[in-house]
Steps between C-alpha positions, in 0.01 A plus 500: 500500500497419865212300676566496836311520812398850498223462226157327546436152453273587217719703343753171469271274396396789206873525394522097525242441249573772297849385458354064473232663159805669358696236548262258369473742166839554418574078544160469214687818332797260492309213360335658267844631328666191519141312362543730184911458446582819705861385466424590087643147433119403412519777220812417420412141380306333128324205675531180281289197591658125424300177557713187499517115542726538859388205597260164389586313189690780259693650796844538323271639219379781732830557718651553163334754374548689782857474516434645139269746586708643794799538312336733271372688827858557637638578219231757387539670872911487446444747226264717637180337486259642248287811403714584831355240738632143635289171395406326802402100392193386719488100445218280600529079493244343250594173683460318135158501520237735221290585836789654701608727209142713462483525874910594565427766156182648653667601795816610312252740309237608752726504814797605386412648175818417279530661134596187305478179584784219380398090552451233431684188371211255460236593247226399714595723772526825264189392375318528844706833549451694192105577484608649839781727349267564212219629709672737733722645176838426651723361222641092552789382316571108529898389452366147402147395481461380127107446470369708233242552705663692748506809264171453368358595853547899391706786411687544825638144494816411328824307510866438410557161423355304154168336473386132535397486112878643408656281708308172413561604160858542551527119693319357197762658282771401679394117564401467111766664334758524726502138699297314127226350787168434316332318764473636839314435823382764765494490862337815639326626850165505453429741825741736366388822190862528420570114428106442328617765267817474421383161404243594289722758283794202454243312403396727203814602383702243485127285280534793271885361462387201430541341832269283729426499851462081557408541870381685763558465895414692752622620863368766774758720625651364853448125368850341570417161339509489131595130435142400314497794280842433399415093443221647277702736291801214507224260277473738282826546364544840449820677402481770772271618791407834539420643868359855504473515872735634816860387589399338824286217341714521135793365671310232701370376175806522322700323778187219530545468102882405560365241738287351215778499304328747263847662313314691254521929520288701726390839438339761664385889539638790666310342845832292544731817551597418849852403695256259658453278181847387531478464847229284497534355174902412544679314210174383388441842289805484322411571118168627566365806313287813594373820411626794665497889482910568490833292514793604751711463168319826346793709431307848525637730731134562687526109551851444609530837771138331638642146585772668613336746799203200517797275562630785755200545684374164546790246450349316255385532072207646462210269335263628225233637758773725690560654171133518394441672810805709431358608209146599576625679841755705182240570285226643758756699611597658198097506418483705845782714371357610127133538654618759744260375733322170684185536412327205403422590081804739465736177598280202306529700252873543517560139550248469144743699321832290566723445190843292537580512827805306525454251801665250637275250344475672163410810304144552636275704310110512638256425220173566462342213723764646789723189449862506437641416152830289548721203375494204736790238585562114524696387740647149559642345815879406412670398785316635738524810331193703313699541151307710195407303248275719244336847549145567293402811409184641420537511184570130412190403703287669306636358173420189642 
């Protein structure tokens, strides 16, 4: 169309705004595709919300389960996705801290409104998280927070990895019949669920076994001077300290315990699974014990072909929480896959109906509280190496 100097100024300026308003529509036309996945990638992808520890206090905690959790990702869109879409992983930073977690698992829900929801590490923080998940019906699976409480919030709530009471159970065992100590002494982190708890369960156990807890010191989490507690716990002569807390202070304490010339066995829970224990902890943690959820020395083939593409991937062995996270990112996808569908009660109650799953970290099956049923491992530092020493099963602890 030609607009040249034969037609009437007012007959430009017509075409000239005509052509600005349609213009102007097609651009919001434009917009509004893209703002609603016009490409079809946006209904091509099962949104999956994870809230993790990137940073603060637990980082290696949180940056390890996503290594986990991405793994499953790729490896679900390498083989076609599923129910014919891609998962697409949207992660938020709790920044270690209970607060950060609700708000960061709000916005994954409201915003961005993800299907499932995978986090945390720290029991406190799922605790602050899961009233949220339970209220809006989206279904939360936790690799590692071992609370009982954390389940107890509802039915949409669940996790993969063992429970405080099974665990302190299984420590107790291990310490009484295992190592023969009858008196022991506790150091725990008194700002901290996990630690309070796992505490309190060891504590039960391993009196029902005919054990005694002589002493009791505490700590709050990000405390790097433990030399008081330890003179206290010294005087009272026990045969082995107990320290349900995280790796960062564990190996502080240990390593300030060598300084006192304290040569007597630590132990600990599954919050020591990190490279960082070692790193801070040096030769000091040589023949210490802990608590974990799997040994690189499992021979099963699930086990072995995961260290292997972890090992691949990331240039390094996977710790306990990469495989937890592993496992629940596994076993909501293959709950996505036998519901048919992501709606909120068709998937919980997929994930309710889980029998033997064979993870990394165990043959999970779901029971009725939404908590996994699985053995659990001791490990000991050997040089400088985590070596297995005993795995419990189920079983055995409740023969106890």
């Amino acid at each position: 169309m030609n607009y040249g100097t034969s037609h009437s100024p007012a007959r430009v300026q017509r075409a000239y705004l005509f052509l600005t308003a349609a213009t102007f529509i097609g651009f919001m036309v434009g917009l509004t595709v893209l703002g609603c996945g016009g490409s079809g990638k946006a209904d091509d992808e099962i949104l999956i919300g994870e809230y993790s520890s990137l940073t603060g206090t637990a980082a290696t905690f949180g940056t390890s389960t996503h290594k986990g959790a991405m793994l499953v990702v790729e490896e679900t869109n390498a083989a076609g996705g599923v129910l014919g879409k891609k998962i697409k992983l949207l992660t938020e930073d709790t920044q270690s801290k209970p607060e950060e977690a609700a708000t960061v698992v709000t916005k994954l829900i409201t915003r961005d409104k993800v299907k499932a929801m995978i986090g945390e590490v720290a029991s406190s923080r799922s605790l602050a998280a899961a009233p949220i998940c339970q209220s809006n019906g989206v279904p939360m699976i936790t690799p590692s927070s071992t609370n009982p409480k954390v389940t107890q919030v509802g039915d949409y709530i669940f996790r993969v990895c063992f429970l405080d009471d099974f665990q302190g159970a299984v420590i107790a065992k291990f310490v009484f019949n295992t190592l023969k100590a009858k008196r022991v002494a506790i150091l725990k982190d008194v700002k901290n669920e996990y630690s309070v708890g796992l505490a309190q369960y060891f504590t039960q156990s391993f009196s029902k076994l005919g054990g005694e807890v002589i002493a009791v010191q505490a700590y709050s989490e990000g405390d790097n001077d433990f030399k008081a507690q330890l003179t206290a716990l010294k005087a009272a002569n026990p045969e082995l300290i107990f320290v349900p807390g995280y790796y960062t202070e564990a190996a502080l304490i240990v390593k300030q315990a060598r300084d006192l010339n304290m040569t007597l066995p630590f132990m600990g829970g599954d919050g020591w699974d990190s490279a960082k224990l070692l790193e801070i902890g040096g030769a000091a943690m040589e023949g210490t014990y802990y608590c974990n959820h799997y040994s690189t020395e499992d021979p099963r083939d699930v086990v072995q072909n995961f260290v292997k593409k972890f090992r691949e991937k990331y240039n390094e062995t996977p710790d306990a929480i990469a495989c937890l996270a592993y496992d629940a990112g596994k076993l909501l996808v293959d709950a996505i896959r036998r519901a048919g569908r992501t709606d909120g009660p068709q998937l919980r109650d997929a994930l309710a109906s889980m029998k033997e799953f064979n993870g990394v970290t165990g043959v999970i099956t779901i029971d009725n509280g939404r908590n996994a049923s699985k053995s659990a491992v001791i490990l000991q530092i050997k040089n400088g190496k985590l070596v297995l020493t005993e795995t419990i099963r189920p079983d055995q602890v409740a023969a106890m």
